[in-house]
PDB file of N, CA, C and O in Angstrom, chain B, residues numbered from 101:
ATOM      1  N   UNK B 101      -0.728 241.498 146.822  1.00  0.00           N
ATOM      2  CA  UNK B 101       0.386 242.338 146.593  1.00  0.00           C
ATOM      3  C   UNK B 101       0.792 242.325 145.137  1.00  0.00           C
ATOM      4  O   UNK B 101       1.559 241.471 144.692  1.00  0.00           O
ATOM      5  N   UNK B 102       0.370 243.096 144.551  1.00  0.00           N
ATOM      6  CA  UNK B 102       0.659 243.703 143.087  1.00  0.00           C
ATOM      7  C   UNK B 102       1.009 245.380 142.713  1.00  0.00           C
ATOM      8  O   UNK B 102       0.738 246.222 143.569  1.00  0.00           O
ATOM      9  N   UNK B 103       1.610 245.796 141.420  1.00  0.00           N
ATOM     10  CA  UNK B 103       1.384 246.760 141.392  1.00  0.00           C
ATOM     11  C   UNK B 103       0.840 247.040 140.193  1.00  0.00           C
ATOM     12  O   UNK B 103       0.730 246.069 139.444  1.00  0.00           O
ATOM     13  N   UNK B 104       0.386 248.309 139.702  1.00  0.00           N
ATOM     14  CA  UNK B 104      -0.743 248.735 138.953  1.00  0.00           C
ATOM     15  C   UNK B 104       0.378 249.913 138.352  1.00  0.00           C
ATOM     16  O   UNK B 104       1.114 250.774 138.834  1.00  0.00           O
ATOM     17  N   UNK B 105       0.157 249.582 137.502  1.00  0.00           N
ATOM     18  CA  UNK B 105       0.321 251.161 136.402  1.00  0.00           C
ATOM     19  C   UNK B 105      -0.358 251.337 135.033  1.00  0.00           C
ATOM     20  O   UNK B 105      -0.436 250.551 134.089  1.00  0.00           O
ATOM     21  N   UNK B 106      -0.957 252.931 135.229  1.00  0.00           N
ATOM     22  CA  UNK B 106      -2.370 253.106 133.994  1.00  0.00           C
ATOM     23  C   UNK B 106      -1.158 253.317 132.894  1.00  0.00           C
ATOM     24  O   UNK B 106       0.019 253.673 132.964  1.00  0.00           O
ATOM     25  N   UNK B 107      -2.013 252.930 131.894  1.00  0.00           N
ATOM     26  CA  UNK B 107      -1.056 252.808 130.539  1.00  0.00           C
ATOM     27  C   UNK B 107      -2.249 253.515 129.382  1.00  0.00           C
ATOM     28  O   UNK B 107      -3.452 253.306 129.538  1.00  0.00           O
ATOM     29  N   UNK B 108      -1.689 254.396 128.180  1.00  0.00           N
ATOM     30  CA  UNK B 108      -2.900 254.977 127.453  1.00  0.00           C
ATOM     31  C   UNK B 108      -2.896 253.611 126.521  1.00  0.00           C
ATOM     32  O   UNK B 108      -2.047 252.748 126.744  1.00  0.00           O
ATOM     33  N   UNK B 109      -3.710 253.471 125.645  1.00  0.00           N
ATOM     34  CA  UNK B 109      -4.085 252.591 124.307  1.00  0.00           C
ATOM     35  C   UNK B 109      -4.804 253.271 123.637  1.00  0.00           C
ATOM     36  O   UNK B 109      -5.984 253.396 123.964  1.00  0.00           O
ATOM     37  N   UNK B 110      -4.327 253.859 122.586  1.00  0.00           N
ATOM     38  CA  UNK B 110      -4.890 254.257 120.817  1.00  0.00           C
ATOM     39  C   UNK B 110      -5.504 253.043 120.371  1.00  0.00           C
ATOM     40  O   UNK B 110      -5.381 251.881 120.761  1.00  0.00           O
ATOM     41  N   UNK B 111      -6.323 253.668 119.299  1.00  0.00           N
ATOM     42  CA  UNK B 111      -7.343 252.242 118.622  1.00  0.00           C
ATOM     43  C   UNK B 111      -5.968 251.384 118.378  1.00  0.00           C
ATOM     44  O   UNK B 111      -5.658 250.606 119.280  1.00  0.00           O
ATOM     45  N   UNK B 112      -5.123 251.468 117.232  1.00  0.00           N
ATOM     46  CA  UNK B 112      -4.350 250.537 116.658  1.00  0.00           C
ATOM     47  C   UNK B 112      -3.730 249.836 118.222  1.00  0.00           C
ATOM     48  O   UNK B 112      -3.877 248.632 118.433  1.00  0.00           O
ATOM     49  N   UNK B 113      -3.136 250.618 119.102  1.00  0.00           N
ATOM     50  CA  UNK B 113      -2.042 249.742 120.166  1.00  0.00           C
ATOM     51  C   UNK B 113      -3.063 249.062 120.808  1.00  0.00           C
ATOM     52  O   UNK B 113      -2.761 247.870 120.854  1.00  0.00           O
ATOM     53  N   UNK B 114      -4.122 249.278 121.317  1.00  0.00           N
ATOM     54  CA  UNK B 114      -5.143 248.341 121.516  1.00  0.00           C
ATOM     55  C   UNK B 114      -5.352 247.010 120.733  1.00  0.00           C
ATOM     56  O   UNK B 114      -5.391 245.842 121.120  1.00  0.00           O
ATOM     57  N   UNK B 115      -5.445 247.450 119.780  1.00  0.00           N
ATOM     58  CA  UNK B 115      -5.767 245.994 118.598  1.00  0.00           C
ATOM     59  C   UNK B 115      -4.595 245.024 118.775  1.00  0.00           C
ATOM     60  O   UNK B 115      -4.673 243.856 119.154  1.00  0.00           O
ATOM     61  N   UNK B 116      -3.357 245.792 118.394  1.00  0.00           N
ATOM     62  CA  UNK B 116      -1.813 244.883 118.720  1.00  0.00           C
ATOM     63  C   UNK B 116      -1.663 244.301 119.689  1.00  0.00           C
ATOM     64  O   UNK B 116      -0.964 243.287 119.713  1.00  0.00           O
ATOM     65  N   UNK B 117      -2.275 244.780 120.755  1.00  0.00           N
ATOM     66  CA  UNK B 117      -1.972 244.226 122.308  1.00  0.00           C
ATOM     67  C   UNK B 117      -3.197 243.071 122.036  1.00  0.00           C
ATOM     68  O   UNK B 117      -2.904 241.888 122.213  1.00  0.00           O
ATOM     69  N   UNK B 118      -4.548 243.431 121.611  1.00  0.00           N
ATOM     70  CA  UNK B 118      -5.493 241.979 121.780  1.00  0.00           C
ATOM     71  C   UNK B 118      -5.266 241.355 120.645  1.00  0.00           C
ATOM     72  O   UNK B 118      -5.837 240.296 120.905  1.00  0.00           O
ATOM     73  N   UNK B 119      -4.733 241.185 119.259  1.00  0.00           N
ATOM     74  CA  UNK B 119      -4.304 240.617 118.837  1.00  0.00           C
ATOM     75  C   UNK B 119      -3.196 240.849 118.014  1.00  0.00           C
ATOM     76  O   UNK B 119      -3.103 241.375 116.905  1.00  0.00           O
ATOM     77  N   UNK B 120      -2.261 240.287 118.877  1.00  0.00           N
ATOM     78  CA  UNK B 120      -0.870 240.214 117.607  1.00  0.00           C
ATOM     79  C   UNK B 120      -0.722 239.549 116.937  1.00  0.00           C
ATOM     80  O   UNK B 120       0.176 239.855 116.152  1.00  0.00           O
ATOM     81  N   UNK B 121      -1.360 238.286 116.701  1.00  0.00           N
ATOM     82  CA  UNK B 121      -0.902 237.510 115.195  1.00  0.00           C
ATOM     83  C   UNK B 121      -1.580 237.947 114.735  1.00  0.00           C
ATOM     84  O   UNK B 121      -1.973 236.959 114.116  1.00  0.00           O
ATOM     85  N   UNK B 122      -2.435 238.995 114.295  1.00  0.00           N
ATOM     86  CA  UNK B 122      -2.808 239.717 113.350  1.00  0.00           C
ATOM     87  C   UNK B 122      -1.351 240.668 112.604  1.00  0.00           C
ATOM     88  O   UNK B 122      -1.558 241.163 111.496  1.00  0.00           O
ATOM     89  N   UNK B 123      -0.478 240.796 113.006  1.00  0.00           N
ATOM     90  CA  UNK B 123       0.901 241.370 112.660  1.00  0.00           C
ATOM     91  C   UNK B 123       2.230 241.173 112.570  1.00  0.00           C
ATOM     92  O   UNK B 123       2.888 240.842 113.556  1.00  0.00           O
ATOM     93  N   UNK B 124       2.724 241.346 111.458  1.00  0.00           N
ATOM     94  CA  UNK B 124       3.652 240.269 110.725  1.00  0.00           C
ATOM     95  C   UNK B 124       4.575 239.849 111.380  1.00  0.00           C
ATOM     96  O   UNK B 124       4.947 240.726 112.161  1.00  0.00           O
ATOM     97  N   UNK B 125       5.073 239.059 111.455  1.00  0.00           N
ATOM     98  CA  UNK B 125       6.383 238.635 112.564  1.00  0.00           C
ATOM     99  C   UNK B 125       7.445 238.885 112.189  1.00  0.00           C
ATOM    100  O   UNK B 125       7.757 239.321 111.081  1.00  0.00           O
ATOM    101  N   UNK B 126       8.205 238.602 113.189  1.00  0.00           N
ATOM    102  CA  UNK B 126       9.583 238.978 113.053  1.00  0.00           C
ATOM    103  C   UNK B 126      10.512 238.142 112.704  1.00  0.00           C
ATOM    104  O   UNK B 126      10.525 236.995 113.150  1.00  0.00           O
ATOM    105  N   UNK B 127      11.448 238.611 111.833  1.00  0.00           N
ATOM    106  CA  UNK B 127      12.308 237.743 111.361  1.00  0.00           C
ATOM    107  C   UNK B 127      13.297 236.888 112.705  1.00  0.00           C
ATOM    108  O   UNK B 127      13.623 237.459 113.745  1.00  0.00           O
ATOM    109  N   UNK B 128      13.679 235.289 112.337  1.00  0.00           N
ATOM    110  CA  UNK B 128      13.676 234.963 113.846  1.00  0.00           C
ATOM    111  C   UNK B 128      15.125 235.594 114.262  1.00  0.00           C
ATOM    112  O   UNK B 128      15.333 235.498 115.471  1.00  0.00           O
ATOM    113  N   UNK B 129      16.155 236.209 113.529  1.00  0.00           N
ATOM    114  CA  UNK B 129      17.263 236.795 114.560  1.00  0.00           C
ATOM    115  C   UNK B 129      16.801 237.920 114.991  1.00  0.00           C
ATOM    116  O   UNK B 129      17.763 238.456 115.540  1.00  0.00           O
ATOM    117  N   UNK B 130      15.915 238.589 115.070  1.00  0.00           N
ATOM    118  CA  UNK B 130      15.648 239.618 115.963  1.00  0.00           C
ATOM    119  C   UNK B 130      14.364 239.349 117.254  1.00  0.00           C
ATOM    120  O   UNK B 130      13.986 240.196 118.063  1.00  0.00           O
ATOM    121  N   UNK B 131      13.778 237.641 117.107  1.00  0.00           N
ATOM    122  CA  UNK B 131      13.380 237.268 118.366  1.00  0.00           C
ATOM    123  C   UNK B 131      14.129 237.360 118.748  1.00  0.00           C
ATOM    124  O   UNK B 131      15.261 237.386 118.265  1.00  0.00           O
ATOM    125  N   UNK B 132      13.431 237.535 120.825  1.00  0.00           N
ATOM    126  CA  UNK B 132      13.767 236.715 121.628  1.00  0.00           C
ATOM    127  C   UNK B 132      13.774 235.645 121.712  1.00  0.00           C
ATOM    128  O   UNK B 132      12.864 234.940 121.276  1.00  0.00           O
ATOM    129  N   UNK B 133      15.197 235.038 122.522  1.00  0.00           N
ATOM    130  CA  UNK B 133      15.120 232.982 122.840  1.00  0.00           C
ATOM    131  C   UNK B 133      13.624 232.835 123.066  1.00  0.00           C
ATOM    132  O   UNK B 133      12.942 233.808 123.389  1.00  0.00           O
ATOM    133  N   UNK B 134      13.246 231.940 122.942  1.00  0.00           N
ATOM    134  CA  UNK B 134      12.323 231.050 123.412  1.00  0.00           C
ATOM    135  C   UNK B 134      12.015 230.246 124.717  1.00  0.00           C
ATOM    136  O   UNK B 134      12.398 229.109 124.993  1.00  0.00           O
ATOM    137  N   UNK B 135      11.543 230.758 125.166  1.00  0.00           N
ATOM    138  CA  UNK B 135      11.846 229.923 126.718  1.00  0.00           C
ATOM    139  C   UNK B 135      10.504 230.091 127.362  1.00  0.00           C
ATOM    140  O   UNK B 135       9.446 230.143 126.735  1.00  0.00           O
ATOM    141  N   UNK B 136      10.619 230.166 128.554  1.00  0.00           N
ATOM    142  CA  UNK B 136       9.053 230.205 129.745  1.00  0.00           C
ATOM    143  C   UNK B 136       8.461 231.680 129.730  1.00  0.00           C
ATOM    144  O   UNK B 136       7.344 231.893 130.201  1.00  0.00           O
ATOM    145  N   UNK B 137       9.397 232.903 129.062  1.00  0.00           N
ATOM    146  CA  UNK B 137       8.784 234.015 129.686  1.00  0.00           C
ATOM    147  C   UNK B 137       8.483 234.628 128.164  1.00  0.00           C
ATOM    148  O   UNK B 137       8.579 235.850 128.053  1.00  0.00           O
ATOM    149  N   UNK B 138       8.083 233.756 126.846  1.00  0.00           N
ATOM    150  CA  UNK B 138       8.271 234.086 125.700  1.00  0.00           C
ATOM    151  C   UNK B 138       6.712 234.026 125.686  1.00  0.00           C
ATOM    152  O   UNK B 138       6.104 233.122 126.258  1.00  0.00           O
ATOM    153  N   UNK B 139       5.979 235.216 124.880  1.00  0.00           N
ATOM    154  CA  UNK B 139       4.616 235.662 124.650  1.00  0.00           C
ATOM    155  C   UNK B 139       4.449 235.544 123.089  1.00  0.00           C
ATOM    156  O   UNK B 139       5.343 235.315 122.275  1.00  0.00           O
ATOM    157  N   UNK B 140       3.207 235.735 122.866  1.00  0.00           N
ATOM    158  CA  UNK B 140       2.790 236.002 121.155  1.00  0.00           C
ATOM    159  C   UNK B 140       3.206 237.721 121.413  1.00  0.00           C
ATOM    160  O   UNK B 140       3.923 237.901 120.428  1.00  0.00           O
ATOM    161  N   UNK B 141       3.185 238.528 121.859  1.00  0.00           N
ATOM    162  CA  UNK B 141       3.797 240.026 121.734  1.00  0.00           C
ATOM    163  C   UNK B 141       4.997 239.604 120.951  1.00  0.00           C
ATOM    164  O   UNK B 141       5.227 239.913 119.782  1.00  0.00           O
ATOM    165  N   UNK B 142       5.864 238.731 121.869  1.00  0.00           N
ATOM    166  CA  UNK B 142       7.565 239.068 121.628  1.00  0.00           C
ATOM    167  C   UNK B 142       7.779 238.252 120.351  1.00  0.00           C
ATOM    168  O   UNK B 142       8.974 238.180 120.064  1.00  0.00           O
ATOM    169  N   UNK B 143       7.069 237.700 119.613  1.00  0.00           N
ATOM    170  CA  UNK B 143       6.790 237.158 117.984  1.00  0.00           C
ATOM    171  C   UNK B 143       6.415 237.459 117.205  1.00  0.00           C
ATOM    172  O   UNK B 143       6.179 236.737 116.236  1.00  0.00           O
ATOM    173  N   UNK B 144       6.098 239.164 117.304  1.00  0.00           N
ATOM    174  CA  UNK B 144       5.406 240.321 116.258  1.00  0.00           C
ATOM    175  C   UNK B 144       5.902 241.246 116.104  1.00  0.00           C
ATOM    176  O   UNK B 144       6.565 241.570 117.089  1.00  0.00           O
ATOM    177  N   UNK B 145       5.956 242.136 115.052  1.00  0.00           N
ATOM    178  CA  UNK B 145       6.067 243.539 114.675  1.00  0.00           C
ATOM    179  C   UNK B 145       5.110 243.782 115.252  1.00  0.00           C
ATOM    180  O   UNK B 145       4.049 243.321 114.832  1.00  0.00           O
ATOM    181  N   UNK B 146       5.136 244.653 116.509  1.00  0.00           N
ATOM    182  CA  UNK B 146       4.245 245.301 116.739  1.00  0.00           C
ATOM    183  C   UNK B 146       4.405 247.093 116.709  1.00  0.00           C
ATOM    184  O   UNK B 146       5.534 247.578 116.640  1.00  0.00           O
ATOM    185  N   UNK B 147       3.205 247.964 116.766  1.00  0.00           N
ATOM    186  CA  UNK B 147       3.415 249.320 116.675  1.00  0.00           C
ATOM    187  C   UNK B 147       3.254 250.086 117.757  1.00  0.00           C
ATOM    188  O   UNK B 147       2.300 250.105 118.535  1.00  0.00           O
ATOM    189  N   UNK B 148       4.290 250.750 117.768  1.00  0.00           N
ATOM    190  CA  UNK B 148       4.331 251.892 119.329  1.00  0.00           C
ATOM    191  C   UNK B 148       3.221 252.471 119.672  1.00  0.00           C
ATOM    192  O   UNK B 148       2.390 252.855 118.849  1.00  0.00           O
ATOM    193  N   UNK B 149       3.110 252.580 120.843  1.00  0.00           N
ATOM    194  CA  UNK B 149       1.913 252.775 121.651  1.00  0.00           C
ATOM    195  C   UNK B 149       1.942 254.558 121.039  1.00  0.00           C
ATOM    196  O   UNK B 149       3.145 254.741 120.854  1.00  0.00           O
ATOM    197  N   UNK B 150       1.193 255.907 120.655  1.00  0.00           N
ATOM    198  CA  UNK B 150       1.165 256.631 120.662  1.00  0.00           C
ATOM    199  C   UNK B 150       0.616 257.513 122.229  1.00  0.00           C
ATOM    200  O   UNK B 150      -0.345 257.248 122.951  1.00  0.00           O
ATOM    201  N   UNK B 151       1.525 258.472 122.342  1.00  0.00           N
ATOM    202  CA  UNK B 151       1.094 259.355 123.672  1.00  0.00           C
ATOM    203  C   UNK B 151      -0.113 259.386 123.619  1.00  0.00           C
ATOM    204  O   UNK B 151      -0.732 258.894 122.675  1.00  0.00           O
ATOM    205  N   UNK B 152      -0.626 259.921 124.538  1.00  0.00           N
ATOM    206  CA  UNK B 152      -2.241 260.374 124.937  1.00  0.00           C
ATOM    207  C   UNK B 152      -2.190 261.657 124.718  1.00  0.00           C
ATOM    208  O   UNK B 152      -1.152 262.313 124.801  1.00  0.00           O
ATOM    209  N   UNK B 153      -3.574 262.226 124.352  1.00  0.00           N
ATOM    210  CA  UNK B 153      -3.692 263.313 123.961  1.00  0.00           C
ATOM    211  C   UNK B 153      -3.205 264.478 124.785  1.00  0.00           C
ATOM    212  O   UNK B 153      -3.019 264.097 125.941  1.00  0.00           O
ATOM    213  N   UNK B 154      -2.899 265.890 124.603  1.00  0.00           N
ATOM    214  CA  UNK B 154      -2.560 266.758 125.459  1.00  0.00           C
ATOM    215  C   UNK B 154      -3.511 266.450 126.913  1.00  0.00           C
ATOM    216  O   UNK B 154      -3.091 266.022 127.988  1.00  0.00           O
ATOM    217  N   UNK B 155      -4.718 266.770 126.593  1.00  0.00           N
ATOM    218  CA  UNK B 155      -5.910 266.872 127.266  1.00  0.00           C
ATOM    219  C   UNK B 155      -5.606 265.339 128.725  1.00  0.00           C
ATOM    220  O   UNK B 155      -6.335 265.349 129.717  1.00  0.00           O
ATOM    221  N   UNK B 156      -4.423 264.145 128.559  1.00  0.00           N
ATOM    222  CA  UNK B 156      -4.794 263.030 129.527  1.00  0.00           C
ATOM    223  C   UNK B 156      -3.604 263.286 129.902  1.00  0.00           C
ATOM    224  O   UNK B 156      -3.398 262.735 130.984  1.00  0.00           O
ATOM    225  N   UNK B 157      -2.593 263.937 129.480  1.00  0.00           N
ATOM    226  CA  UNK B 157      -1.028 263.909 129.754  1.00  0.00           C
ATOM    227  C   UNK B 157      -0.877 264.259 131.503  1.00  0.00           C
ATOM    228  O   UNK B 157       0.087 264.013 132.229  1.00  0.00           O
ATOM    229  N   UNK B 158      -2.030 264.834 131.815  1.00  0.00           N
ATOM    230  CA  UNK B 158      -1.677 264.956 133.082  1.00  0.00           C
ATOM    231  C   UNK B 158      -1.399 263.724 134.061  1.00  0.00           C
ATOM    232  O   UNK B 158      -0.621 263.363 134.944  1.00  0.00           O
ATOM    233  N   UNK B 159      -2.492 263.320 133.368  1.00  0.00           N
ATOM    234  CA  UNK B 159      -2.972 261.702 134.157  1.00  0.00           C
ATOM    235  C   UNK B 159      -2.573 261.082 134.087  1.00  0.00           C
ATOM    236  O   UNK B 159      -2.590 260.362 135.085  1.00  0.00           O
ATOM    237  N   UNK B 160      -1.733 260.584 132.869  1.00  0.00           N
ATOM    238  CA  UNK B 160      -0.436 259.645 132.844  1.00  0.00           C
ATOM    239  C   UNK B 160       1.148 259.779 133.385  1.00  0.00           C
ATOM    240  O   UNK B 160       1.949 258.848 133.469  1.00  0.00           O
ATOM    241  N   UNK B 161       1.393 261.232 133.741  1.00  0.00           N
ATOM    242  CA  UNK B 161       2.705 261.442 134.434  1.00  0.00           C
ATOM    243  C   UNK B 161       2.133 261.901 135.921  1.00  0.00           C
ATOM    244  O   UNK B 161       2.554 262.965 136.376  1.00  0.00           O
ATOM    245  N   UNK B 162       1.264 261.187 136.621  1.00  0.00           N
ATOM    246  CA  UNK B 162       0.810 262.199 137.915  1.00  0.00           C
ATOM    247  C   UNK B 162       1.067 260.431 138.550  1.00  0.00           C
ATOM    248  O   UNK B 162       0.520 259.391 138.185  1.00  0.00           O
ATOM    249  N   UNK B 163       2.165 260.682 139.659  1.00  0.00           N
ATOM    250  CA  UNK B 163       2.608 259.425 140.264  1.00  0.00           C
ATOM    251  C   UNK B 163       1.794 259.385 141.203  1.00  0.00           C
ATOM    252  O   UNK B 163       2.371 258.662 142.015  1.00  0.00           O
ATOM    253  N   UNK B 164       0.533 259.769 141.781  1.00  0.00           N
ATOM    254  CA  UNK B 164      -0.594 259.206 142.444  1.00  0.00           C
ATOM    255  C   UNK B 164      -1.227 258.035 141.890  1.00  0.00           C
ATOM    256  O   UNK B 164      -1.489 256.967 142.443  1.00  0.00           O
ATOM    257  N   UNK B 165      -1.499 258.545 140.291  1.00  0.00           N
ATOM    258  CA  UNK B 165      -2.484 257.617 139.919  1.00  0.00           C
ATOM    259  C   UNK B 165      -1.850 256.601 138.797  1.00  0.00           C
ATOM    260  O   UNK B 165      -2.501 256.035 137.920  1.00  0.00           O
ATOM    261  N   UNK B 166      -0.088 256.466 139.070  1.00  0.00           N
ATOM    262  CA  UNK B 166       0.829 255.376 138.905  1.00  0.00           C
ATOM    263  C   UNK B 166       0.601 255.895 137.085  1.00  0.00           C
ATOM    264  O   UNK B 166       0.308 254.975 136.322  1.00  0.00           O
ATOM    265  N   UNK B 167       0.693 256.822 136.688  1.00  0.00           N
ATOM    266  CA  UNK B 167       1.011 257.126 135.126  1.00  0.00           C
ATOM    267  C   UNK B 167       2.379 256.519 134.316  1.00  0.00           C
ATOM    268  O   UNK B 167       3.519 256.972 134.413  1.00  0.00           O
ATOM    269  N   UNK B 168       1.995 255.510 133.594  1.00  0.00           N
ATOM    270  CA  UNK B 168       3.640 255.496 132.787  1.00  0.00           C
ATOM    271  C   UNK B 168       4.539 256.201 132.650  1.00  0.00           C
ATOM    272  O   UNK B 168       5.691 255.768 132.650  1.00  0.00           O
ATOM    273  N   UNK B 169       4.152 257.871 132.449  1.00  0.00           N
ATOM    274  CA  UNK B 169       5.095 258.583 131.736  1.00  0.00           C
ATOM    275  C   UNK B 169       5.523 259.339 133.014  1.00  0.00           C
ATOM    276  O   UNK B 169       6.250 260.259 132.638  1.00  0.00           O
ATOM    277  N   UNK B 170       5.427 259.353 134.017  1.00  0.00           N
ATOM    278  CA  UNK B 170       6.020 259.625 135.275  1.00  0.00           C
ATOM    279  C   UNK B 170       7.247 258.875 135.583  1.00  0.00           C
ATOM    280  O   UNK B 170       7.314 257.652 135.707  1.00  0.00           O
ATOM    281  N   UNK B 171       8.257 259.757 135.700  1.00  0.00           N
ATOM    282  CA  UNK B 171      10.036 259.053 135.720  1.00  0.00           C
ATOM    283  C   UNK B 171       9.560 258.563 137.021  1.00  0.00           C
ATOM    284  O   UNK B 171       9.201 257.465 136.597  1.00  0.00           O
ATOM    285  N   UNK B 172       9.296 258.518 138.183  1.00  0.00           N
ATOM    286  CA  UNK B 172       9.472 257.386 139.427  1.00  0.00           C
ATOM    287  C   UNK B 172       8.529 256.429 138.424  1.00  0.00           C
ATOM    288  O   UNK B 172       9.194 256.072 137.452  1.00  0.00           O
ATOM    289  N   UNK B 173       7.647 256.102 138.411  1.00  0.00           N
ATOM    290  CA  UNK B 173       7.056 254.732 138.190  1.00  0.00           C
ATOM    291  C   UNK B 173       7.921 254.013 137.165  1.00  0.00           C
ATOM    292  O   UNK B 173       7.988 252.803 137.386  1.00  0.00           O
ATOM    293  N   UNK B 174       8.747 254.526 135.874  1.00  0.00           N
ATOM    294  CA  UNK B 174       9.296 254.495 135.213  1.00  0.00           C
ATOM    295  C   UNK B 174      10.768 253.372 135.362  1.00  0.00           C
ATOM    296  O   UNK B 174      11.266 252.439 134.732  1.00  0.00           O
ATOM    297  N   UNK B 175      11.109 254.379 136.955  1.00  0.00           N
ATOM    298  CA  UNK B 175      11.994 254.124 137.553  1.00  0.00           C
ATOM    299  C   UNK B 175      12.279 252.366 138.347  1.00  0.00           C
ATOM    300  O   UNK B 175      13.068 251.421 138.362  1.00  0.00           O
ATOM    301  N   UNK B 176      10.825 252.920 138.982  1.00  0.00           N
ATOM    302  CA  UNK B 176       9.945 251.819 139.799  1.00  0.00           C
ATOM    303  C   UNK B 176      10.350 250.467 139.037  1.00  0.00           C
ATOM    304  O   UNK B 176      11.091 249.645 139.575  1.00  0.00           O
ATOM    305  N   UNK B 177       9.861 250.299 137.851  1.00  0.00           N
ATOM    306  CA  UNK B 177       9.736 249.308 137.233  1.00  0.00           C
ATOM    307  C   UNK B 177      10.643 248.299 136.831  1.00  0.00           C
ATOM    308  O   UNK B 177      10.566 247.071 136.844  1.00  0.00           O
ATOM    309  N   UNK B 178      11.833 249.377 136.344  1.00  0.00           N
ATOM    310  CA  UNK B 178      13.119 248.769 135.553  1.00  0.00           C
ATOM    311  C   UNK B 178      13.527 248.355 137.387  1.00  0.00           C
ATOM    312  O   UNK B 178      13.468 247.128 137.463  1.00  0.00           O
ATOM    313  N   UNK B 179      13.804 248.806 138.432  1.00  0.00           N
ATOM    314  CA  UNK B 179      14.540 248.306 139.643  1.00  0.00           C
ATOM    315  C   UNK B 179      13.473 246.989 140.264  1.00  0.00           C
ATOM    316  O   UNK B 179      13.906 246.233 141.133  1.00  0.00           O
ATOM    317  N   UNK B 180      12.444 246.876 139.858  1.00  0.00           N
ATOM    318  CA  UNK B 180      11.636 245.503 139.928  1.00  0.00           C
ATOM    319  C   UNK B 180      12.082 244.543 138.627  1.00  0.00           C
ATOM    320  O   UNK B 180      11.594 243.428 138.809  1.00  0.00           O
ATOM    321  N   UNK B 181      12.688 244.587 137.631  1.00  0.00           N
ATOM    322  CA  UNK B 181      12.697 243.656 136.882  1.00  0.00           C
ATOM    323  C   UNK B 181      11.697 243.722 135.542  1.00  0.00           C
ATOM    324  O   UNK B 181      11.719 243.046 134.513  1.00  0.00           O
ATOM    325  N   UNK B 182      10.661 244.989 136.035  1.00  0.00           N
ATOM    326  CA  UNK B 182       9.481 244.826 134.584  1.00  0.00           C
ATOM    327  C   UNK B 182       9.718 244.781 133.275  1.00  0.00           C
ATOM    328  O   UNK B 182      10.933 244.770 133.075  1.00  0.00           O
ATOM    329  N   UNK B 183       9.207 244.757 132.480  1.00  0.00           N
ATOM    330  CA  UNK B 183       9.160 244.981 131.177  1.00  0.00           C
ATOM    331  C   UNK B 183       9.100 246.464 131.042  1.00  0.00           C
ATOM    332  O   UNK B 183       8.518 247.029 131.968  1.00  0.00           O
ATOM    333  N   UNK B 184       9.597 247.253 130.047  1.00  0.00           N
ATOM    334  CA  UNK B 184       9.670 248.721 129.719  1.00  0.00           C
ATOM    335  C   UNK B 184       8.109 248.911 129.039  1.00  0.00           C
ATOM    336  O   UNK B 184       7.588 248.137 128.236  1.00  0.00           O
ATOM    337  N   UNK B 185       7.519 250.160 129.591  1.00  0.00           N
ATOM    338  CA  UNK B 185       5.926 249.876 128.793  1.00  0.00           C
ATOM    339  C   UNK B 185       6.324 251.405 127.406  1.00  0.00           C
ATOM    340  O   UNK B 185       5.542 251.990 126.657  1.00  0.00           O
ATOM    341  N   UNK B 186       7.343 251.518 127.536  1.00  0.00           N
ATOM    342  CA  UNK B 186       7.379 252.575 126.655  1.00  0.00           C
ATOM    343  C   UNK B 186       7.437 252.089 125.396  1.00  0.00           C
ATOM    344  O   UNK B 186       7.477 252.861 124.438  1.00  0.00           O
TER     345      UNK B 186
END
């Protein structure tokens, strides 16, 4: 019991996501505390994911195939507790 949602990745948001200490950190008052649910993400400048091209936009807001940019999955997420993937 999990759930799945497709997410796009551009070359750069790809790279940020497999490596973020490749990217400068953040000054520490704008971390998050430190605690059990603290990642190398939440210790970087990292750069916004860019939309997907016209041509995938379907595929990412079509709540069959659980698209980010679809307001229910959107929805879905924040009333589970997730992290925002926007």
């Amino acid at each position: 019991g999990g759930y799945v949602t497709t997410v796009h990745y551009n070359r750069l948001a790809l790279r940020a996501h497999l490596k973020p200490h490749k990217f400068p950190t953040k000054p520490k008052a704008a971390r998050a505390p430190e605690g059990e649910g603290a990642t190398e993400h939440d210790k970087h400048l990292l750069p916004k994911r860019a939309r997907p091209p016209p041509k995938y936009m379907q595929y990412y807001t079509d709540y069959e195939k659980r698209g980010y940019l679809n307001p229910r999955v959107q929805l879905e997420r924040k009333q589970r507790g997730l992290k925002d993937i926007l």
